[in-house]
C-alpha positions as CSV (number, residue, x, y, z in Angstrom):
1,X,7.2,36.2,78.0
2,X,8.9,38.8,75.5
3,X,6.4,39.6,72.9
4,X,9.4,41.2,70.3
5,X,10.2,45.1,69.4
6,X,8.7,47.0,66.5
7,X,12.9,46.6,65.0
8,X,12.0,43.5,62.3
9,X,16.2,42.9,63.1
10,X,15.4,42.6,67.1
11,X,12.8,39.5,66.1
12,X,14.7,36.6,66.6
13,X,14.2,33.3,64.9
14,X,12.0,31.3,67.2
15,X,12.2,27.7,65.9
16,X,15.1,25.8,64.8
17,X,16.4,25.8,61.1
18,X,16.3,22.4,59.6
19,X,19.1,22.2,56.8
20,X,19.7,20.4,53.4
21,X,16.1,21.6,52.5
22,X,15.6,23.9,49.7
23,X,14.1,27.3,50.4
24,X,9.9,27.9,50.2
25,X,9.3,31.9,51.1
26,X,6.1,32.8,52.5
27,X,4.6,34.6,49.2
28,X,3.6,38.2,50.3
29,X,0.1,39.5,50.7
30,X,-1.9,41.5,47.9
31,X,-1.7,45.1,47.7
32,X,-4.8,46.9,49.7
33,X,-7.4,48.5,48.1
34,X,-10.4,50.6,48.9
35,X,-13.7,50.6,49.3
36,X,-16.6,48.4,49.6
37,X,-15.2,46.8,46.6
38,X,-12.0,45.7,48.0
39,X,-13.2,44.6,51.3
40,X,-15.5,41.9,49.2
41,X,-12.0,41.1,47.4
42,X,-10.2,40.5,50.4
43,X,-12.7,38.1,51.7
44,X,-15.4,37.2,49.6
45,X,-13.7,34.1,48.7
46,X,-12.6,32.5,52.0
47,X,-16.1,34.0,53.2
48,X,-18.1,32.0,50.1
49,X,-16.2,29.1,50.2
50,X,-16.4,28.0,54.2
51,X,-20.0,28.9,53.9
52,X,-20.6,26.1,51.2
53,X,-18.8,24.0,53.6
54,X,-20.9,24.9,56.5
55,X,-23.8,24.4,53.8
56,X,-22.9,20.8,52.8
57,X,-22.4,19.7,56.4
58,X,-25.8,20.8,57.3
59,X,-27.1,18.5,54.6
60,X,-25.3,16.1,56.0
61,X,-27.2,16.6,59.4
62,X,-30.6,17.0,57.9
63,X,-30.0,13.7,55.7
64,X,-29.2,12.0,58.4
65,X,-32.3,12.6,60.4
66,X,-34.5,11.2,57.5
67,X,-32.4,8.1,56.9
68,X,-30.7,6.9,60.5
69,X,-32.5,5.6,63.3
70,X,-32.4,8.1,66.8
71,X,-29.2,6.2,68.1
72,X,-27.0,6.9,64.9
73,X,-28.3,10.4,64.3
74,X,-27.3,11.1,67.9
75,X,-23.4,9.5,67.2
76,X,-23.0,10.8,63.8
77,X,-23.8,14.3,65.5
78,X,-21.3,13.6,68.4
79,X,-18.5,12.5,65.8
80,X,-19.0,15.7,63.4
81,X,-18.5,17.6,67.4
82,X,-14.9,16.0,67.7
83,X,-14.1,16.2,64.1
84,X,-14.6,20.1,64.7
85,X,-13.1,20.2,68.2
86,X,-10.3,19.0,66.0
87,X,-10.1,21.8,64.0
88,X,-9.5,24.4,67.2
89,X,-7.0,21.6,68.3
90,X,-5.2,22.3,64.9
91,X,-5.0,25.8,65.1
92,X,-3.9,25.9,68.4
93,X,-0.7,23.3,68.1
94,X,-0.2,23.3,64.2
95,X,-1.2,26.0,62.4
96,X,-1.3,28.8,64.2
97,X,2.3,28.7,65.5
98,X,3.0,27.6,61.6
99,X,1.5,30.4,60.3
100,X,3.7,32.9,62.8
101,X,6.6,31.0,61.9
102,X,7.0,31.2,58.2
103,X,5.4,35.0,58.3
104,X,7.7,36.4,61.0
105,X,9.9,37.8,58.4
106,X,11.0,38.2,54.3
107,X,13.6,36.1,55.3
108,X,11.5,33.2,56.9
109,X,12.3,29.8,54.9
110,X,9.4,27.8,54.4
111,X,11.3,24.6,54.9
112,X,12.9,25.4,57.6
113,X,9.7,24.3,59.6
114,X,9.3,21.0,58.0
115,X,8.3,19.6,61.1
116,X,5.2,20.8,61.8
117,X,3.8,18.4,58.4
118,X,4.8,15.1,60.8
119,X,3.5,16.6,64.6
120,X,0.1,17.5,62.3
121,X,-0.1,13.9,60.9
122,X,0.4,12.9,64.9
123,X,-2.6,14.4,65.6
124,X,-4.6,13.8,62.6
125,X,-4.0,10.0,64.0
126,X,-5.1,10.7,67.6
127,X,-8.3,12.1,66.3
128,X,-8.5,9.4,63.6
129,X,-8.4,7.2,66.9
130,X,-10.6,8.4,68.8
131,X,-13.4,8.6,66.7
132,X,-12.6,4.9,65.6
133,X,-13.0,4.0,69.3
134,X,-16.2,6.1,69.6
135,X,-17.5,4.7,66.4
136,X,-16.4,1.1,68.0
137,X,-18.1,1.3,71.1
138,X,-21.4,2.8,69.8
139,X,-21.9,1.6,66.3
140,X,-20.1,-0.9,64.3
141,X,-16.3,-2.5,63.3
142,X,-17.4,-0.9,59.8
143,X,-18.2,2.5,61.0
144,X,-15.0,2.6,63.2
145,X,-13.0,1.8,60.9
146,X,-14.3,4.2,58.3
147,X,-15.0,7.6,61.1
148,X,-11.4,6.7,61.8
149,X,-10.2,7.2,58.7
150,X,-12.1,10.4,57.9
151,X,-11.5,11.5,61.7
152,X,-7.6,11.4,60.6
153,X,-8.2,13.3,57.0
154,X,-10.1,16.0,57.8
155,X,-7.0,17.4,59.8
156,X,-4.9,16.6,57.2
157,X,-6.8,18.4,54.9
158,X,-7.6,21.3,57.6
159,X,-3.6,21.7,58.0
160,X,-3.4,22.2,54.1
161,X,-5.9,24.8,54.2
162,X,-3.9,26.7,56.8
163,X,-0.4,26.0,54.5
164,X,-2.0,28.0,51.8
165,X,-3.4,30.4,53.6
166,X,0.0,31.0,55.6
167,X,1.3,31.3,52.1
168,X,-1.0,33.5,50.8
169,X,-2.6,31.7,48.6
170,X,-6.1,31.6,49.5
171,X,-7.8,30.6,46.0
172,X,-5.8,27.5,46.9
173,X,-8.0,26.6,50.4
174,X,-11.0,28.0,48.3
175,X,-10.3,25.3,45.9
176,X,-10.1,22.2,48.7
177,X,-13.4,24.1,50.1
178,X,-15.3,23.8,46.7
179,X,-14.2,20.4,46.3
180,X,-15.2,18.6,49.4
181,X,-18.0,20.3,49.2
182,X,-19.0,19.2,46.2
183,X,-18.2,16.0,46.8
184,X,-20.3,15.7,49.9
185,X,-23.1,17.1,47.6
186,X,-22.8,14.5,44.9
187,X,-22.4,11.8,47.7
188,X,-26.4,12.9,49.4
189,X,-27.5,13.2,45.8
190,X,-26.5,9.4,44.8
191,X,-27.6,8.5,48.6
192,X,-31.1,9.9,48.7
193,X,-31.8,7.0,45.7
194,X,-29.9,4.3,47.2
195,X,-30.6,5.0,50.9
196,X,-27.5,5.1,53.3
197,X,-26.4,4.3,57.1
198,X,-23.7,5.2,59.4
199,X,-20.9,3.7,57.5
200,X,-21.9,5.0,54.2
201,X,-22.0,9.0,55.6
202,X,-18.7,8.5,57.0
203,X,-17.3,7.5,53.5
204,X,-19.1,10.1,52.0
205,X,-16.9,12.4,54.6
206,X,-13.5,9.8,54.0
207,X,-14.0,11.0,50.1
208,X,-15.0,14.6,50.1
209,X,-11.6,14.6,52.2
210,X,-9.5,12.7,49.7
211,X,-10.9,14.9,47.0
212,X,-10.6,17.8,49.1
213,X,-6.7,17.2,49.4
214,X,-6.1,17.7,45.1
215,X,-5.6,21.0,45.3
216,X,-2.6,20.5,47.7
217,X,-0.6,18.4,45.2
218,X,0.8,15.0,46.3
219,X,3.9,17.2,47.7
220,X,1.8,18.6,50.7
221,X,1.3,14.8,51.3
222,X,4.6,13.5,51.7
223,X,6.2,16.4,54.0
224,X,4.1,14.6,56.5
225,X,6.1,11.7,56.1
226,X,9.2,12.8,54.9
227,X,10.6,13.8,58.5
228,X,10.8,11.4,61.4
229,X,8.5,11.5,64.4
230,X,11.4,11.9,66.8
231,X,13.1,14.5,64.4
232,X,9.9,16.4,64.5
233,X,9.0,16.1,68.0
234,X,12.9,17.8,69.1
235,X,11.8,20.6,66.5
236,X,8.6,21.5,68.3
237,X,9.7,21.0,71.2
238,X,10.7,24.8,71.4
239,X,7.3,26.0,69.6
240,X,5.4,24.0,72.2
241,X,7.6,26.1,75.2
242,X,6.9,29.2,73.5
243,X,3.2,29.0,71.8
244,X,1.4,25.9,71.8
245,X,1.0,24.9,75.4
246,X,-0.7,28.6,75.7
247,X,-2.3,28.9,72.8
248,X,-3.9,24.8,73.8
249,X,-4.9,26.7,77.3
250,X,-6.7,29.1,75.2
251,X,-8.7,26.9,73.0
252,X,-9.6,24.4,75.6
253,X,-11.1,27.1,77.5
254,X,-12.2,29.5,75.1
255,X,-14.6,25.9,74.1
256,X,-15.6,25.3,77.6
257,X,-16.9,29.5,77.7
258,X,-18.4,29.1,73.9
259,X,-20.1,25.6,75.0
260,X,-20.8,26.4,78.6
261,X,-24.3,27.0,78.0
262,X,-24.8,24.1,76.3
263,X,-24.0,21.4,78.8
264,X,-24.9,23.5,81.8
265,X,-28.4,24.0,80.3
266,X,-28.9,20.8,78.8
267,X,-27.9,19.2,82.1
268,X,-29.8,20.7,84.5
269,X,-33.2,21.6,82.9
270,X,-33.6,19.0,80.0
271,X,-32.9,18.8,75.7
272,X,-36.4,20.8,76.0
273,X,-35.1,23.6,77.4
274,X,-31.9,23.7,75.3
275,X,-34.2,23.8,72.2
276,X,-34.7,27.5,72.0
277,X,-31.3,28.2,72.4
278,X,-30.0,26.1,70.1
279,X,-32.2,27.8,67.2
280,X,-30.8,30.9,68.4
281,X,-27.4,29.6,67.6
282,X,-28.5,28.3,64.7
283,X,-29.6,31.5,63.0
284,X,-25.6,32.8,63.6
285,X,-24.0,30.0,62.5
286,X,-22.2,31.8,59.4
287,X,-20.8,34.2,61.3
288,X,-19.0,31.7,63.3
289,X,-18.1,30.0,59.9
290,X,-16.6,33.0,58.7
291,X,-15.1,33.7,61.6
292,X,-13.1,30.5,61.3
293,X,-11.7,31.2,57.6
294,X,-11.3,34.7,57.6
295,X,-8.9,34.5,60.9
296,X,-6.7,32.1,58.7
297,X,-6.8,34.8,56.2
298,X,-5.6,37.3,58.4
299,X,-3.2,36.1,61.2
300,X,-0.5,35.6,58.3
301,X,-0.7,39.7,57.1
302,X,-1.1,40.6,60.8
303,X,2.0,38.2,61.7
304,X,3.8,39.5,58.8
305,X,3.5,43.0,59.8
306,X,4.3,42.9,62.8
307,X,7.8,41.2,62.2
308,X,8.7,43.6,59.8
309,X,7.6,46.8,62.0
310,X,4.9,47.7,60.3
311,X,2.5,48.1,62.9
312,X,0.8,50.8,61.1
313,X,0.1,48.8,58.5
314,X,-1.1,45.7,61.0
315,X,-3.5,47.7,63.2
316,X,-5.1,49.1,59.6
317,X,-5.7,44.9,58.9
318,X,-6.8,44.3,62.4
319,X,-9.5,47.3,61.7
320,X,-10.4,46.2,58.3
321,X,-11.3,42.3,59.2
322,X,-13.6,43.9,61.9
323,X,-15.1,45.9,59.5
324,X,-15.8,42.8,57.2
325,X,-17.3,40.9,60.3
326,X,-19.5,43.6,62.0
327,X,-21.0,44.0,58.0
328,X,-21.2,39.9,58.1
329,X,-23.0,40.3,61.2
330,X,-25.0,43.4,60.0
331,X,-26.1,41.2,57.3
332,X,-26.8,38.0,59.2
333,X,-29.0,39.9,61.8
334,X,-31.1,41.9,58.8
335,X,-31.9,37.5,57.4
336,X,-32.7,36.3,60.9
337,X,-34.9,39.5,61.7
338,X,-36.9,38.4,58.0
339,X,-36.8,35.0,58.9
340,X,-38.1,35.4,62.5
341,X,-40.8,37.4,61.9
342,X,-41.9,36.8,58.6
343,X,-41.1,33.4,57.8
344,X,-41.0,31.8,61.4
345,X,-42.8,28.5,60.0
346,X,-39.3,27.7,57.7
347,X,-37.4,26.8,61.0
348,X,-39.9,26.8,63.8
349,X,-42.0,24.1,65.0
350,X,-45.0,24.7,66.6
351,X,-43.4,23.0,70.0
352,X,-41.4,26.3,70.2
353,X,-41.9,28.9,72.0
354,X,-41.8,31.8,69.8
355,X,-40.7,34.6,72.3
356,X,-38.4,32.3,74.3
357,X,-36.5,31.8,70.1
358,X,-36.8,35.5,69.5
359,X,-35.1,36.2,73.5
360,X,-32.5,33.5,71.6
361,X,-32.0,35.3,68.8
362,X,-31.4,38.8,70.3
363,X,-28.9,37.3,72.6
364,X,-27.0,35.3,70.2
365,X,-27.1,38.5,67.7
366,X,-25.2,40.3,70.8
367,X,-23.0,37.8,71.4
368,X,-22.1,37.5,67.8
369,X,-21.2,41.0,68.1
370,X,-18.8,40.8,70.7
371,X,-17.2,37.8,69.0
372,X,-16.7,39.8,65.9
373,X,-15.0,42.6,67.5
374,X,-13.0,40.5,70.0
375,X,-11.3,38.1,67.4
376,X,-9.2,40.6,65.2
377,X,-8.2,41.9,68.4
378,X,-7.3,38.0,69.7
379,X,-5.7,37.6,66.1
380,X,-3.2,40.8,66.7
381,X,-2.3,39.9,70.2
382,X,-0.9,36.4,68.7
383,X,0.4,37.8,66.2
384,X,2.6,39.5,68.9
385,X,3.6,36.4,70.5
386,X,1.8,37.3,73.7
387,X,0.3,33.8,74.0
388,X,0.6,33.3,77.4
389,X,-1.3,36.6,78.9
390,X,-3.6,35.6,76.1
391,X,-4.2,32.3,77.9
392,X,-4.6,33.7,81.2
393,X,-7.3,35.7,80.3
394,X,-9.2,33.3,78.8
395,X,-8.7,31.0,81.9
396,X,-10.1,33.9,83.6
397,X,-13.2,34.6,81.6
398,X,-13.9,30.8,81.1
399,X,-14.2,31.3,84.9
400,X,-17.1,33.8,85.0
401,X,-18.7,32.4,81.8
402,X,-19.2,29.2,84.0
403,X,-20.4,30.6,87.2
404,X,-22.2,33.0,85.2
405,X,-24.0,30.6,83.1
406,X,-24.8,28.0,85.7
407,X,-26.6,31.1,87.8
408,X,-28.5,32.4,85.1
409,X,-29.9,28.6,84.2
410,X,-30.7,28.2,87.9
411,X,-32.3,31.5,89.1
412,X,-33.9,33.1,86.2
413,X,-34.0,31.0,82.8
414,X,-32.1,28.6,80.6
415,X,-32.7,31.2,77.9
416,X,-31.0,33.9,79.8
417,X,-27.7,31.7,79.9
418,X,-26.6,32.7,76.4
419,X,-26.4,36.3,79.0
420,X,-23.5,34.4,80.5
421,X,-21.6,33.5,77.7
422,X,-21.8,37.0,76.5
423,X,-20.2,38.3,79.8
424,X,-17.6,35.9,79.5
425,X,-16.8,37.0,76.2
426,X,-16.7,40.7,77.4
427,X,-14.1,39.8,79.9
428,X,-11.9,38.1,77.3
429,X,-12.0,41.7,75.2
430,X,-11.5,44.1,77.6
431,X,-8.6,41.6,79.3
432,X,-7.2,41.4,75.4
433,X,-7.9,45.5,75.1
434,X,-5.9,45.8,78.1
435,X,-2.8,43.7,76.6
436,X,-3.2,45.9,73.5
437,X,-2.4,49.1,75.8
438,X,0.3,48.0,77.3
439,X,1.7,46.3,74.2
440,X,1.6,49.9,72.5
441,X,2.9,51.8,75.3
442,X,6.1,49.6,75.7
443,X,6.6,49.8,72.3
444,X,5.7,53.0,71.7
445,X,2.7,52.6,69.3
446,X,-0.3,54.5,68.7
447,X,-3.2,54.4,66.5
């Protein structure tokens, strides 16, 4: 697949224009500073705000386990799963591609891609579906009804946070962020007096999501309607050809790698076994977070860049959202490290193995450090439109994680399977490294 040349006037137009719509420009990003300073600028707020997110979910989960019986702690925890499968189901056929779209040039009108606001509200119904049918079969008519509804929201209101970030207008997704949050927090607060089940959580979640969408402004809401399914679908059908269907390769796989260990572990030597691992994960759980929102931060500069030539200027982004991560991950090993060894009794039971959690720990830390360095490289290589060697690689690593993981569970420990995850993800980043070389050397780059 051409990936475009560094001439902004040799990028053409990928997507069809729509007409009779008035004109929305991408606005451009902030001037970049220096220093320490600027780097907690550029991020702090996407960084602070999913964070609270991640916070207020994890209330949700701890609520949940004083207040539901085994059975609906188990499905609300399966639920929250798909909900955030969701989101990587978003990125890959929505907002991604979106994002690319109305950042590939200062020319790039906004309402020209009005059609990805209808194809996102088909999927937010898909996923409101299915987690009404998973609700249905395992809880109650009630709870369907309502994990359908907030199954359908939060990818409405994941979609807007991706429209303001593409737009460079983060304080805007901050905004949502703080809202549902706080929402979610107000909602345990009244709940831990008047008790709660199933049903009541999920509309906890339906209204943190309605509240979550003010920020957008009704306007967001009715571009989702204001286009016709079959209009829309013809207008994606070229971004599908071009980006989705690889990018969807990508994610489907990239979760299989990321959650190999999890199944494969949990499957063949018990929930006992998993336990260590899972605090392992636990302790790097932020990172991932921030992972999440700062790569919506930067795929629009990145994307922008790029399309204008300026890859100078995109390479120097690429660089500084790893810096920001490897610090986030500096940082996140330094609490974990106090936590482990001087406060193990704040989130170890005595049932856990304290060596087998600190073997965990170090492996997660590593693998958090490959992640960190691998995503800004992942980021640049879509922002180059080279979505389908992308996907290949990650078919390939999703490959060894598997057989990797599955040996390591088998023929030495289930700890030492995180060990196969991390090869997995080395695979993917010298595979991407490699489409970085011979990105530059067809175009001429260096740096």
């Amino acid at each position: 697949m051409a990936e475009g040349r560094a001439e902004p006037e040799a990028l053409p137009a990928p997507f069809p224009q729509q007409r009779g719509t008035s004109v929305e420009h991408a606005s451009p990003p902030p001037a970049q500073r220096k220093g320490l300073g600027a780097l907690l600028g550029r991020f702090g707020v996407a960084s602070l705000s999913s964070a609270i997110v991640s916070v207020s979910h994890l209330g949700v989960q701890l609520f949940s386990i004083h207040q539901l019986n085994t059975a609906a702690i188990g499905i609300l925890a399966f639920l929250l799963v798909i909900i955030q499968f969701g989101y990587g189901l978003s990125n890959a056929l929505v907002s991604t591609p979106y994002t690319i779209a109305v950042n590939q040039g200062d020319d790039a009108d906004g309402k020209s891609f009005d059609f990805f606001f209808p194809i996102n509200l088909l999927l937010a119904l898909s996923q409101g579906l299915l987690c009404a049918g998973i609700a249905s079969a395992t809880a109650s008519p009630s709870a369907a009804a309502i994990f359908g509804l907030a199954g359908t929201l939060s990818l409405v209101r994941w979609f807007g946070r991706s429209n303001a970030y593409a737009h460079h207008a983060p304080a805007r997704a901050a905004r949502s962020d703080l809202a549902y949050a706080g929402t979610i927090v107000a909602g345990l607060l009244i709940a831990t007096r008047t008790g709660a089940d199933l049903a009541s959580i999920g509309a906890m979640l339906v209204a943190a999501n309605i509240v979550g969408l003010t920020p957008f402004g009704l306007d967001y809401l009715r571009r989702h309607i204001a286009m016709g399914p079959g209009r829309a679908l013809s207008g994606y059908r070229p971004v599908w050809r071009e980006q989705s269907a690889w990018t969807l390769v990508g994610v489907l796989s990239t979760e299989a790698t990321s959650n190999s260990h999890s199944y494969i572990v949990t499957l063949l030597a018990g929930p006992t076994a998993f336990a260590p691992v899972a605090v392992g994960m636990l302790f790097f759980r932020p990172v991932n977070v921030c992972i999440t929102a700062l790569t919506q931060l930067e795929r629009p500069r990145m994307t922008r860049a790029v399309a204008s030539g300026d890859h100078a200027g995109a390479i120097k982004s690429e660089r500084i959202f790893m810096a920001a991560l490897v610090l986030l991950w500096a940082a996140t090993c330094g609490v974990a490290a106090v936590v482990l060894f001087g406060f193990p009794q704040l989130i170890l039971k005595p049932t856990l193995d304290h060596e087998l959690v600190a073997i965990a720990v170090g492996l997660c830390a590593l693998l958090s450090l490959v992640q960190c360095v691998q995503t800004p490289m992942s980021v640049m290589t879509q922002a180059r439109k080279a979505f389908r060697p992308l996907a290949n690689q990650s078919l390939r690593s999703c490959g060894v994680g598997l057989m990797a993981v599955t040996l390591l569970t088998l023929a030495v420990a289930p700890i030492f399977s995180i060990a196969g995850v991390v090869l997995s993800q080395l695979v993917m980043m010298l595979g991407i490294w490699q489409i970085d070389r011979k990105w530059r050397a067809q175009h001429g780059v260096t740096g």
